[in-house]
C-alpha positions, 0 to 999 in steps of 0.5 A: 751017420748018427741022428743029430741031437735035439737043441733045447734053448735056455729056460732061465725064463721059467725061473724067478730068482730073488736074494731073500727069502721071508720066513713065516714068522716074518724074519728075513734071510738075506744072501750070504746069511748062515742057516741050518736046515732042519735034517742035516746034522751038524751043517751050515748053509750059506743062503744063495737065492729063493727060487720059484718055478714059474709054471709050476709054482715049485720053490725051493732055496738054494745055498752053499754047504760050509764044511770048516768054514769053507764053501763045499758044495750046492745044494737045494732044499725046500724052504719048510726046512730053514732054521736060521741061527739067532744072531749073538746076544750083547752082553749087559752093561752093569749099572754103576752107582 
C-alpha cells in the first residue's frame, strides 16, 4: 500500500483580484476591453483581471488570446508589457456656411 498524497487547501487567499488595471499614464483598462502586448506579434487579448500576489507582492494580468475574433487561449503576462489600442477617432463634421 502506497503512501496517501499530502492535501493542500485553497490558496485563493494569497490572491487580490480587481477587473481593472490603471496604466502609468493614467488610463484605465477595463474588463473585456482589447489590448496588444508588446512581443507578441500580430495578437489581441481580451483583458480578464489584475492579479497581485499578496506575500510576494508579484502582479501580473490576465487575459484571453483572440485568434479571428474567437476566444483561444489564457494567458498571463506582466503589466509593463500592455499596449492598449486607441480607441477610433470620429470623423469631423464639415462646416456649412
Amino acid at each position: 500500500m502506497g503512501r496517501r498524497k499530502k492535501v493542500v487547501g485553497p490558496l485563493a487567499h494569497l490572491y487580490k483580484r480587481v477587473p481593472h488595471y490603471t496604466m502609468p499614464d493614467g488610463r484605465i483598462i477595463e474588463k473585456d476591453e482589447i489590448i496588444r502586448i508588446k512581443g507578441e506579434h500580430g495578437g489581441k487579448f481580451k483583458f480578464l483581471e489584475h492579479v497581485t500576489r499578496t506575500d510576494t507582492g508579484v502582479d501580473w494580468i490576465d487575459c484571453f488570446e483572440l485568434r479571428g475574433g474567437i476566444l483561444s487561449g489564457w494567458r498571463s503576462f506582466y503589466p509593463d508589457r500592455i499596449k492598449p489600442i486607441p480607441k477610433p477617432r470620429r470623423k469631423r463634421r464639415k462646416k456649412v456656411e
